[in-house]
N, C-alpha and C positions, 0 to 999 in steps of 0.2 A: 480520564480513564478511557479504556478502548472497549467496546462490545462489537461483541459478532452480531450485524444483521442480517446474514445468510449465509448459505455454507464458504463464499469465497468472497464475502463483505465485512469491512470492518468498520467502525466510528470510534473516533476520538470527540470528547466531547469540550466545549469551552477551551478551546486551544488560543493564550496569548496572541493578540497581533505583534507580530517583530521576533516573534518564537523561533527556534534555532530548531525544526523536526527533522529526525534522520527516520530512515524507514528501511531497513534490512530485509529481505525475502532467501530463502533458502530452499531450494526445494530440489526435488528428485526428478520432476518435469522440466519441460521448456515450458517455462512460466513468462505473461508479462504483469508485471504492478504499474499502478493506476494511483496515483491521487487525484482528488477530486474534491472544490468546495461543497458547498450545503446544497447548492444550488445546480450540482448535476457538470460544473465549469471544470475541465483537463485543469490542474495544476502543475504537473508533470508525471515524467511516464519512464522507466527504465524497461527493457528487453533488448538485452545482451546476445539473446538466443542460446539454445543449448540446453540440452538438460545436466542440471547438477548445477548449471552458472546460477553465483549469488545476483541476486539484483539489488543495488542500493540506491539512495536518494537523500537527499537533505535539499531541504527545502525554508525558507522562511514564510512562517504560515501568516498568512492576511487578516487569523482572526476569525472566534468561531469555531466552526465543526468540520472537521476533517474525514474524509471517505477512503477506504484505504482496498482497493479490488486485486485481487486474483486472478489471471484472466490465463489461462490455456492457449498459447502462442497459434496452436491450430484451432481454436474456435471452436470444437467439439465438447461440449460435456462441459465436466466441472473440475476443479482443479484439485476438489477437497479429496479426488479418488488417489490420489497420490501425497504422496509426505511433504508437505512443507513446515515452516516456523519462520514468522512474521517476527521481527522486532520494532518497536516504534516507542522514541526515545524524544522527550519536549525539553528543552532547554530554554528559560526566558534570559535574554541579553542585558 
């Protein structure tokens, strides 16, 4: 399952190692998404630039807990002041 830990952080919890995760971002900002292990490590990163652009991802997770961030392309503020919708879809192989 995924819970919010801040206004523009997300956790997936007990994510399969060899897991099939796709991670969708939709937003009305220039957005960038972030994965991230437990441990704080870049998993991978989409910014496409642009407001309105989707940003996606699929990833094969290592296992564990996955961190799923929001981040405002210009660094300013927070991302939750604008509309987005996160998708995040686990598939085990």
């Amino acid at each position: 399952s995924v819970s919010k830990v801040s206004p523009d952080s997300f956790t997936a919890t007990d994510i399969p190692a060899g897991a099939t995760v796709s991670v969708v971002l939709r937003s009305t900002a220039d957005v960038i998404l972030e994965v991230r292990n437990s441990g704080g490590g870049l998993i991978s990163s989409s910014d496409r630039g642009g407001r309105g652009v989707e940003e996606a991802l699929q990833i094969v997770a290592p296992g564990g807990d996955l961190d799923f961030h929001v981040i405002l392309s210009q660094g300013v503020g927070s991302a939750s002041g604008d509309l987005y919708l996160l998708e995040v879809l686990s598939r085990t192989n």
